[in-house]
RODRENVEX-457906 format. One record per residue: residue in three letters; x, y, z of N, C-alpha, C in turn. Coordinates in steps of 0.001 Angstrom, whole numbers, padded with zeros to 6 digits, always signed. Example, Ala and Ser with C-alpha at 12.3 -4.5 7.8 and 13.67 -1.06 7.14 Angstrom:
<tornus>
ALA+013190-005690+007800+012300-004500+007800+013200-003300+007800/SER+012850-002250+007080+013670-001060+007140+012900+000030+007870/
</tornus>
This chain:
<tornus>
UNK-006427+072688+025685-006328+072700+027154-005330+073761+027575/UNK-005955+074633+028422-005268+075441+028622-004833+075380+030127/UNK-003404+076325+030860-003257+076151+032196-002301+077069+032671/UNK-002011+077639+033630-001448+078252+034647-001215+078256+035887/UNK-000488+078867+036758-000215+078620+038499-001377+078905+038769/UNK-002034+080057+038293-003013+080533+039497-004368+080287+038716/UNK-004716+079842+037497-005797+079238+037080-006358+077823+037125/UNK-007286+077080+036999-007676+075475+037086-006977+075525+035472/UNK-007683+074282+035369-007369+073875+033507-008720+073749+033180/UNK-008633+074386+031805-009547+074464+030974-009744+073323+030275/UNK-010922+072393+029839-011155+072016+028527-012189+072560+027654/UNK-011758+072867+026463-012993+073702+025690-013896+072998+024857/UNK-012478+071593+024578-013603+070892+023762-013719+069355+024372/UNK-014563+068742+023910-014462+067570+024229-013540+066242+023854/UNK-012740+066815+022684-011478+065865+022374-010989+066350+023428/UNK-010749+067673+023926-009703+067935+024818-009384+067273+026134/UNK-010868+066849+026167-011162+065857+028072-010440+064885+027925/UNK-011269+064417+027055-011251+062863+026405-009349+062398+026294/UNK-008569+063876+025632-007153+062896+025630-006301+063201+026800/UNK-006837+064292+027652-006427+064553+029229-006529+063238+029743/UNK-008113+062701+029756-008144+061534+030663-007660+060393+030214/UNK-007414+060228+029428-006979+059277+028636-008053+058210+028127/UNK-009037+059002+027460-009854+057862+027056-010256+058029+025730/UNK-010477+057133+024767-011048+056903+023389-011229+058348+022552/UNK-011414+058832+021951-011430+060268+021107-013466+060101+020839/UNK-014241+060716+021151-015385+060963+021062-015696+060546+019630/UNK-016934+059964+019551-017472+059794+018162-018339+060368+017773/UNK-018695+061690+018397-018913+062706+017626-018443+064366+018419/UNK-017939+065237+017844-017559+066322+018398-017889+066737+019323/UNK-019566+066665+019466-019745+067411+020284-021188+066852+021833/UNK-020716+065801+021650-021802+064826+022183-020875+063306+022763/UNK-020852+063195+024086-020344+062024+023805-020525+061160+025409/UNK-020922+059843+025366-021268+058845+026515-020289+058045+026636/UNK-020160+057986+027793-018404+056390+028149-018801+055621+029600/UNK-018979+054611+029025-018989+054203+030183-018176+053589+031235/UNK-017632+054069+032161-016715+054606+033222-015931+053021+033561/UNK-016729+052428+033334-016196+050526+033972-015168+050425+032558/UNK-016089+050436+031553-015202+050173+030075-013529+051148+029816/UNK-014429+052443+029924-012985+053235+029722-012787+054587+031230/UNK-012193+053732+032235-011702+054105+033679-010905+055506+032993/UNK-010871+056579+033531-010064+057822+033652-008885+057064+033943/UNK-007752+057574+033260-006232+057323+033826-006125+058414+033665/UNK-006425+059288+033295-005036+060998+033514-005373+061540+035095/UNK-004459+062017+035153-004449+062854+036844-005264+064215+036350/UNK-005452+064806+035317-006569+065995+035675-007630+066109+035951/UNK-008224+064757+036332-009577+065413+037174-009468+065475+038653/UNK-008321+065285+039082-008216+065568+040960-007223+067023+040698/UNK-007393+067642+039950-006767+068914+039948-008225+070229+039709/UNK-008321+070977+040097-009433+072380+039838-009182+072243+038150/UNK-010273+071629+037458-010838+072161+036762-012231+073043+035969/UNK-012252+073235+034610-013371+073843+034273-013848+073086+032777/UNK-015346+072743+032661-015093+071971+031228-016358+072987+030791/UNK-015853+073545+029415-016679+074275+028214-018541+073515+028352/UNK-018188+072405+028510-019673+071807+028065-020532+071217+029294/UNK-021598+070826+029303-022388+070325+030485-021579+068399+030678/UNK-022192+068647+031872-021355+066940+032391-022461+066496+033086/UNK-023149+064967+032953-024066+064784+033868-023341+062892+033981/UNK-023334+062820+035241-022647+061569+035338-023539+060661+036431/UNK-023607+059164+035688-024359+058271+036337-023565+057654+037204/UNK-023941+057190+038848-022708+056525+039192-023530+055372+039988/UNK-022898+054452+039916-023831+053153+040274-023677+052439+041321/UNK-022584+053008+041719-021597+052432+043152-022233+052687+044301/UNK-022449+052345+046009-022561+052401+046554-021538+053399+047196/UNK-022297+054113+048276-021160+055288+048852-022341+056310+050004/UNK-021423+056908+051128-022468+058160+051437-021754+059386+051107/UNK-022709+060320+050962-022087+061782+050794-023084+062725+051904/UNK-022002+064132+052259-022635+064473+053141-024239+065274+052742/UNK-025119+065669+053428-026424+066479+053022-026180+067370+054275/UNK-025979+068707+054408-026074+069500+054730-024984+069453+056043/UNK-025962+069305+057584-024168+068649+058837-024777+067262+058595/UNK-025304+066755+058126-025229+064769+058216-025065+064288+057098/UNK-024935+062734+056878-024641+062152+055899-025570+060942+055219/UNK-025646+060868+054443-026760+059793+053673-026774+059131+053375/UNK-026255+057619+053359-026197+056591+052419-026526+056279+051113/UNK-026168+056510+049952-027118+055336+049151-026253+054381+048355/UNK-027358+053625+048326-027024+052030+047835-027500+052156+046606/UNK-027983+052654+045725-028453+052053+044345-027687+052937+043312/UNK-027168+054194+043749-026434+055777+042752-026837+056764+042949/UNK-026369+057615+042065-026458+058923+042155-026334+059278+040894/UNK-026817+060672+040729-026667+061102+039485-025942+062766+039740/UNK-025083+063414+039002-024380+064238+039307-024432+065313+038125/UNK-024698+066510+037703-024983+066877+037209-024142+068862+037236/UNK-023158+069243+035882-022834+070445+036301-022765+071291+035105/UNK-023078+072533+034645-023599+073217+034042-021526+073850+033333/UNK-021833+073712+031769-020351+074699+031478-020010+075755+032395/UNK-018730+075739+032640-017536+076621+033139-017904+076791+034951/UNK-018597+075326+035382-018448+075059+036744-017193+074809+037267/UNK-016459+075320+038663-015359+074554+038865-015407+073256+039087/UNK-014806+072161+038989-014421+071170+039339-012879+070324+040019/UNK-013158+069036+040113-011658+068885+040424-011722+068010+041916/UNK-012637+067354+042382-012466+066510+043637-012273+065232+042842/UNK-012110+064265+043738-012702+063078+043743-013674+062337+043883/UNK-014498+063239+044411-016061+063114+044415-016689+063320+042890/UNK-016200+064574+042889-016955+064747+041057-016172+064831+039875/UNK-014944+064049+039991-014194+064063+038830-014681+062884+037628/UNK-016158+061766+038212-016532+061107+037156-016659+060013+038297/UNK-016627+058775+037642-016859+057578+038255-016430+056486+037350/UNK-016115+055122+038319-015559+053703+038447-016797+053201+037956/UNK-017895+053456+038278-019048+052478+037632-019814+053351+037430/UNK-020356+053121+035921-021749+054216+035667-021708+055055+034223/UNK-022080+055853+034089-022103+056016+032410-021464+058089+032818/UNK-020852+058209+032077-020506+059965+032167-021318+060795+030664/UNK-021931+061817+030369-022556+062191+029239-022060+063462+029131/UNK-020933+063862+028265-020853+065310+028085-021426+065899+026774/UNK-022111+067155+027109-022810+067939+025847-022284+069009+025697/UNK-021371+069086+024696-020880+070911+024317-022381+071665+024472/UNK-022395+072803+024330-023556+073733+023979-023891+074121+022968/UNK-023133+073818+021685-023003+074109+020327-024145+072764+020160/UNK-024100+071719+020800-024722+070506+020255-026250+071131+020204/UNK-026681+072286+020920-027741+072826+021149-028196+073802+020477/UNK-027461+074269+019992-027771+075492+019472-028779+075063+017880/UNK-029842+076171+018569-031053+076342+017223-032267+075411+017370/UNK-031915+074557+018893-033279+073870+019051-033417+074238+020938/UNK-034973+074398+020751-035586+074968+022359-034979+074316+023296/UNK-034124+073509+023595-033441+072259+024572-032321+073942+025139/UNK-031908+074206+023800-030521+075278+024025-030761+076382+025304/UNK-032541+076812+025047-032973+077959+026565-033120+077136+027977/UNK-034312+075907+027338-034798+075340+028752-033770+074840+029532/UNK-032688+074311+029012-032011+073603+029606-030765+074274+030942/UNK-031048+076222+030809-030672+076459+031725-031440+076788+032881/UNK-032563+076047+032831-033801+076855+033495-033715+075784+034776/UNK-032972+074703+034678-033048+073537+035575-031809+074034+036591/UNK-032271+074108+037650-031359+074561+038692-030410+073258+039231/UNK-030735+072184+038624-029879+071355+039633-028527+071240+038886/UNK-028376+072177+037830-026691+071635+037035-025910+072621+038095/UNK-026483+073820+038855-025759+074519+039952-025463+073511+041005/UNK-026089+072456+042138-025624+071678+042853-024311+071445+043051/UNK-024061+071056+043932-022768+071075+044861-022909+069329+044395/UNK-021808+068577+044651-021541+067030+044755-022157+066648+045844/UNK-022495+066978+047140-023014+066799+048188-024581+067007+048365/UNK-025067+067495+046911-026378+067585+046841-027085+066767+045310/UNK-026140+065997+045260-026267+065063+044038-027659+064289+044334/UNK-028220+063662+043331-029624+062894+043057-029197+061553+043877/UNK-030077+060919+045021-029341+060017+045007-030824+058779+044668/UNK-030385+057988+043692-031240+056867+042691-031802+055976+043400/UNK-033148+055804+043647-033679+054228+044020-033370+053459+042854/UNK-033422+052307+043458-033213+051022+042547-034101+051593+041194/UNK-035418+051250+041175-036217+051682+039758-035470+053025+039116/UNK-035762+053905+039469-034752+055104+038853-033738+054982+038330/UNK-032865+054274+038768-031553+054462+038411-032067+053448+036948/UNK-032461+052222+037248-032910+051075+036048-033398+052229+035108/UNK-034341+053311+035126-034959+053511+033999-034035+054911+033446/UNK-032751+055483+034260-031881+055754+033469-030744+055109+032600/UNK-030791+054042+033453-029735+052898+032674-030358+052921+031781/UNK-031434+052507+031409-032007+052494+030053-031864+053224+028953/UNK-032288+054726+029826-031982+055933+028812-030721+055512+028460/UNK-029766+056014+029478-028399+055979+028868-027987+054650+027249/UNK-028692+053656+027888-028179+052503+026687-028888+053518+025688/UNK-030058+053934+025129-030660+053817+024273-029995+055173+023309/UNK-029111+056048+024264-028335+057087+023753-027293+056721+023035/UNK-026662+055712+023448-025199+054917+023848-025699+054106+021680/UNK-026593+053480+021521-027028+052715+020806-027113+053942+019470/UNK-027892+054943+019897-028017+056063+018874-026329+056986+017975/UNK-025802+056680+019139-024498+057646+019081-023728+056356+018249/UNK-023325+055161+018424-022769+053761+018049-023408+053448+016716/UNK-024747+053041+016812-024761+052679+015050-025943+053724+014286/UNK-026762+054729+014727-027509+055624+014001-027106+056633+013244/UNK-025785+057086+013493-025104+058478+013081-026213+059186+011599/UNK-027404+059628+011506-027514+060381+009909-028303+061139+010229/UNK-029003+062613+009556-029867+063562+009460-030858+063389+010781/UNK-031448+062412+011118-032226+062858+012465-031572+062666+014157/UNK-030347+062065+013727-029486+061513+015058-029600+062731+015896/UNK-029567+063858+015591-029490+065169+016311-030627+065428+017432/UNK-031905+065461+016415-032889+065590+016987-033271+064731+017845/UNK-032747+062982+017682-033394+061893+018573-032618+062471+019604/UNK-031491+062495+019569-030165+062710+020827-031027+063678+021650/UNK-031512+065030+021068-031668+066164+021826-033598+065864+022480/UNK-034135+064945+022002-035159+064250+022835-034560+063446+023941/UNK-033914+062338+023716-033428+062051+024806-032865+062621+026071/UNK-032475+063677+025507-031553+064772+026908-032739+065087+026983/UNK-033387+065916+026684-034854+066651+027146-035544+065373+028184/UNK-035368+064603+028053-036176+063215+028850-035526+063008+030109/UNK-034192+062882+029459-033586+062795+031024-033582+063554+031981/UNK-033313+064730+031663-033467+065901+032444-034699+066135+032884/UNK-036045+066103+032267-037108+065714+032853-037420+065030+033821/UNK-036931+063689+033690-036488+062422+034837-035929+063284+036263/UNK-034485+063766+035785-033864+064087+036545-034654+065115+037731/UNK-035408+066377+036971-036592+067133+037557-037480+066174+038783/UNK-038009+065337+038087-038875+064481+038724-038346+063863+040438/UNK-037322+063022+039678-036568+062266+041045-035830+063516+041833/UNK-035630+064269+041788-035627+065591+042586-036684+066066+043317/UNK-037720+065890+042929-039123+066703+043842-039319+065780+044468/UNK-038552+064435+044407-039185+063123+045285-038089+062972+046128/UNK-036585+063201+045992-035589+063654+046972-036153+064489+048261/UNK-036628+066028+047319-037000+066746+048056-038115+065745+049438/UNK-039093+065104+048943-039776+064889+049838-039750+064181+050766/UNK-038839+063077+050344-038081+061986+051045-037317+062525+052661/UNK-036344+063532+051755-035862+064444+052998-036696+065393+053752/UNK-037500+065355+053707-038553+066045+054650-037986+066413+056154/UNK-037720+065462+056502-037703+065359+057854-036414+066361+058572/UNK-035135+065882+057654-034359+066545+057601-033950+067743+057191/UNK-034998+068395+056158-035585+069705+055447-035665+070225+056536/UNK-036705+069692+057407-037584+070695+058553-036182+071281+059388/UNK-035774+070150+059632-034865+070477+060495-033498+071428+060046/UNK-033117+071503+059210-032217+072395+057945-032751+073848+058489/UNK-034468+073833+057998-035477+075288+058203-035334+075638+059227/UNK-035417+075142+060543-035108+075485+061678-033842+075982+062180/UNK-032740+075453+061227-031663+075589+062106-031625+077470+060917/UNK-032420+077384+060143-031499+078559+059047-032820+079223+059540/UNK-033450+079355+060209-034246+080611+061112-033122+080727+062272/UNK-032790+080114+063049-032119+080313+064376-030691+081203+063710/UNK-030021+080897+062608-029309+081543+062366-029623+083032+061553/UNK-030776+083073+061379-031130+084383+061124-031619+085755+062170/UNK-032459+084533+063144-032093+085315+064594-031237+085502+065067/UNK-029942+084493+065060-028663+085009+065771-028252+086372+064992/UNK-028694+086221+063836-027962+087539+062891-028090+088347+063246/UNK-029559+088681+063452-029936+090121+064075-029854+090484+065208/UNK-029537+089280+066347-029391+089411+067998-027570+090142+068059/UNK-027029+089545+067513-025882+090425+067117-025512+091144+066305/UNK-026374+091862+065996-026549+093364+065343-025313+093458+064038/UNK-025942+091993+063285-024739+091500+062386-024950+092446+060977/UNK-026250+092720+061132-026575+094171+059831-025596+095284+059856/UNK-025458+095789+061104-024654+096852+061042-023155+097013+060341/UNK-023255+095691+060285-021572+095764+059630-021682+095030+058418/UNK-022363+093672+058290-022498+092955+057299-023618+093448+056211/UNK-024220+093881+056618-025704+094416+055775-026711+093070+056287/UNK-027534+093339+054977-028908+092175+054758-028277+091044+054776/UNK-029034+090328+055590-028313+089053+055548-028667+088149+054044/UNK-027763+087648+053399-028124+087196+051623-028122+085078+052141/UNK-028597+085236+050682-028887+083606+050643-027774+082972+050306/UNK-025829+083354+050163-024851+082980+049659-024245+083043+051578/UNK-024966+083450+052181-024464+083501+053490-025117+082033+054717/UNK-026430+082411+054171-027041+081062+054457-026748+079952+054423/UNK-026583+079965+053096-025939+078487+052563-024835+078272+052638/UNK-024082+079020+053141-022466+078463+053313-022648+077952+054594/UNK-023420+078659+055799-023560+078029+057162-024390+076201+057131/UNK-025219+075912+056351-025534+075044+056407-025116+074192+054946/UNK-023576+074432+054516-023242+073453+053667-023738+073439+052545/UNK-024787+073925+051848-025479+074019+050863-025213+074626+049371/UNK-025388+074819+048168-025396+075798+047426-026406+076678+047671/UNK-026853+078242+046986-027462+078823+047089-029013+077924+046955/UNK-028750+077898+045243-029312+077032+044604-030486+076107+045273/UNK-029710+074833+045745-030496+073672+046576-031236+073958+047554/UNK-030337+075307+048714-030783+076071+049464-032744+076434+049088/UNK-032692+076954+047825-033794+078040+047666-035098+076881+047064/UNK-034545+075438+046511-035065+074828+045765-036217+073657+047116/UNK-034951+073829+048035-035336+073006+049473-036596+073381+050351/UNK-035792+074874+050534-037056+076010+051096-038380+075511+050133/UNK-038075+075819+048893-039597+075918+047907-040593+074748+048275/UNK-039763+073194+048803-040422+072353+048619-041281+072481+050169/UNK-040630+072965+051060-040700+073154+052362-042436+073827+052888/UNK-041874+075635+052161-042391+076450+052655-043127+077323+051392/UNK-043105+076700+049602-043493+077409+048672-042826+078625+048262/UNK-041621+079294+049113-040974+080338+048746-039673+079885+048835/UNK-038594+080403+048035-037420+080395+047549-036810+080926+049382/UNK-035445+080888+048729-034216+081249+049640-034538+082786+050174/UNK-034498+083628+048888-034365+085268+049356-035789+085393+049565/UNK-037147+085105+049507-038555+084894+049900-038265+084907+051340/UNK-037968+084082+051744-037651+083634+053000-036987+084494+053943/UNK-036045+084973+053412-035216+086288+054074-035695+087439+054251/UNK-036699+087339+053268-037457+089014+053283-038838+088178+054109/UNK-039104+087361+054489-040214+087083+055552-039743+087311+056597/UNK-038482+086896+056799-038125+086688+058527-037566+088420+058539/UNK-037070+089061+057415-037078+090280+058063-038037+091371+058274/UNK-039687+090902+057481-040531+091930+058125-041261+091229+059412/UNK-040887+089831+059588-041344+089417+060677-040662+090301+062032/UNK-039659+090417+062143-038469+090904+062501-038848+092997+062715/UNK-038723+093280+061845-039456+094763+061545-041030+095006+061978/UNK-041631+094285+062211-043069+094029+062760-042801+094325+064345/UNK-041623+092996+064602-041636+093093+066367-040986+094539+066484/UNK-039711+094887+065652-039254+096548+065810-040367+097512+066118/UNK-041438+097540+065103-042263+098636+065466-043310+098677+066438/UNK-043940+097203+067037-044542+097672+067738-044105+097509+069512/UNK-043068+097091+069526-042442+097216+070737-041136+098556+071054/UNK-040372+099174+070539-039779+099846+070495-040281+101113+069945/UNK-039849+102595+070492-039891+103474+069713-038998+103833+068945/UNK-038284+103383+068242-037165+103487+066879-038022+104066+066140/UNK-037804+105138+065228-037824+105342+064139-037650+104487+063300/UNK-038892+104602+061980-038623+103784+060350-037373+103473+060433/UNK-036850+104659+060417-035073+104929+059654-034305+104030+060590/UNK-034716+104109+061869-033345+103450+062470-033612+102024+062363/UNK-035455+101803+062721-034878+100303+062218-034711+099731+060660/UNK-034778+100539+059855-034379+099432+059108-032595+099897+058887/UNK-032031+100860+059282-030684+100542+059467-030109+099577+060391/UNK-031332+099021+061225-031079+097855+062200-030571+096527+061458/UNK-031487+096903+060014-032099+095474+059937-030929+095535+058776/UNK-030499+096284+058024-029163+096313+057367-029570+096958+056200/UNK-030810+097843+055912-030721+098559+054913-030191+099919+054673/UNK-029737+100232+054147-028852+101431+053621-030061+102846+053125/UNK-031015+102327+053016-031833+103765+052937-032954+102542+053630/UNK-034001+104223+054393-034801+103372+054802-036333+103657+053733/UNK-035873+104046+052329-037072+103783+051474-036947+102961+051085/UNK-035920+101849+050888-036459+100656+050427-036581+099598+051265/UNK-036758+099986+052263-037282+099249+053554-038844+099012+053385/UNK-039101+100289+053713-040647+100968+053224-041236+100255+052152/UNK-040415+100148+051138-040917+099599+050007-040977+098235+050254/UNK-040218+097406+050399-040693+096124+050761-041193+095932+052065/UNK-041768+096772+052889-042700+096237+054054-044161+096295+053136/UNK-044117+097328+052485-045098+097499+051952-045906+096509+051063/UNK-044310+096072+050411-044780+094757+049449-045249+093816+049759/UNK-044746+093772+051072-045440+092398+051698-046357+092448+052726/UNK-046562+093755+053400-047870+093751+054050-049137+094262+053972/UNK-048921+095070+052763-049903+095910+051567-050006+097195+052643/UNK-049102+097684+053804-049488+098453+054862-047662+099718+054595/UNK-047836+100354+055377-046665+101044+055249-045986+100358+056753/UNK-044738+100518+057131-043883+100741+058575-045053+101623+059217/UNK-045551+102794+058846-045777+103819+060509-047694+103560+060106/UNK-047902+103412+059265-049620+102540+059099-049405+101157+060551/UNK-048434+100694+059823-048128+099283+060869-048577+099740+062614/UNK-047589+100687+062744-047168+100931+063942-048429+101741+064777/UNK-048919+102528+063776-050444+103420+064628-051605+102343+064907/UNK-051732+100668+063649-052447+099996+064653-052558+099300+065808/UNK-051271+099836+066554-050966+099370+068143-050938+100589+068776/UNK-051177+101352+068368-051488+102637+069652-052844+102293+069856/UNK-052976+103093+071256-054185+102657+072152-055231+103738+071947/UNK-056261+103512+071430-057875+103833+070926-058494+104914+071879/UNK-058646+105876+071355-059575+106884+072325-061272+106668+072336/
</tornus>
């Protein structure tokens, strides 16, 4: 464990958490489940900025709301929380939990089986605490399950295939986890729409105050800070929404945007897309193109008037 004034604290390994928080020494190096009621955190470093070497996915069983975007959500049955090595950490929100199971996996535990690629391919270990899974009753039951059946493997199986069962099980959960996510997604619908709406209006405000000129293109790390979000959840939300990601989306509303430029104004290519915040206007060109299979001044001659 490492530390400084102006750095969080490091843990690299998983003994290292384990005697920070003050709990039991892992029973195996690099793999290890606790469940949070049995052995409660007593050390003060998880309400301090930290960073842990390995993935953390934590079950929490408690009742509580957390916020979703400007409102807040109830749930009653858990949540599941989930953060990818060398995330910051350090609230009280995501320093672990009072009820529920915590699972940390070094990345070494991975290495040399396909779990080691796919497993960064899942966008939700980026999530914010405020965009955590939150569990219906059944769900949460059929991770409790998982979790025991890990809990059981790690306790009395320890020999030659323990590896491989372990690294099925994570592959499952995380699967799970996938799943009850696209059903989050849909659940929130309502509130999605309304998210979409408000992150168009702020893309019009962008350009009504000629926020390109100084800021550039408006990016999806800008978006999502206005509506509370990670990038991430941001682009994952949109997808469920509208089939296109975060920056999809940005490059729609700006040839939507570049469309009304050309056929109402006489601007030049060049000036509008220095309107619109690009720095040359060939790669303006190039993505109008991409997306309307037409050029900017093709665009613009089919609104002149027909002899």
């Amino acid at each position: 464990m490492k530390k400084s004034e102006t750095s969080p604290l490091r843990f690299n390994s998983l003994a290292e958490a384990h005697q920070a928080l003050g709990l039991p020494q892992p029973q195996h190096p690099l793999i290890s489940l606790l469940d949070a009621a049995a052995h409660p955190v007593q050390g003060a470093a998880t309400q301090e900025p930290h960073v842990l070497s390995f993935y953390k996915i934590a079950l929490k069983t408690g009742a509580g709301q957390l916020a979703y975007g400007q409102g807040h959500y109830d749930f009653t049955e858990g949540s599941l929380l989930l953060a990818a090595p060398n995330q910051l950490l350090g609230s009280a929100q995501d320093s672990g939990c009072q009820s529920g199971t915590v699972l940390l996996v070094h990345p070494d535990f991975l290495l040399g089986y396909p779990l080691a690629k796919t497993i960064k391919q899942h966008g939700f270990f980026s999530y914010a605490t405020n965009e955590a899974l939150h569990l219906s009753d059944k769900e949460k039951a059929t991770l409790v399950a998982l979790f025991a059946s890990m809990e059981e493997e790690l306790s009395n199986r320890l020999d030659d295939l323990s590896q491989e069962v372990l690294l099925a099980q994570l592959d499952l959960l995380l699967t799970y986890a996938q799943r009850f996510y696209q059903r989050q997604f849909l659940t929130r619908r309502p509130a999605n729409r309304l998210l979409l709406q408000q992150i168009d209006e702020l893309l019009d405000a962008y350009f009504e105050a000629q926020q390109p000129l100084v800021q550039g293109l408006p990016t999806v790390h800008y978006l999502a800070a206005q509506v509370n979000l990670t990038p991430s959840y941001l682009s994952d939300m949109l997808r469920s929404l509208t089939g296109q990601n975060a920056q999809q989306h940005i490059h729609h509303r700006l040839i939507e945007r570049a469309k009304e430029r050309l056929a109402v104004t006489s601007l030049s290519v060049g000036e509008i897309a220095y309107e619109l915040g690009f720095e040359h206007a060939q790669s303006f060109s190039q993505l109008f193109k991409a997306k309307t299979n037409t050029t900017p001044l093709a665009f613009r001659r089919s609104f002149a008037p027909r002899r």
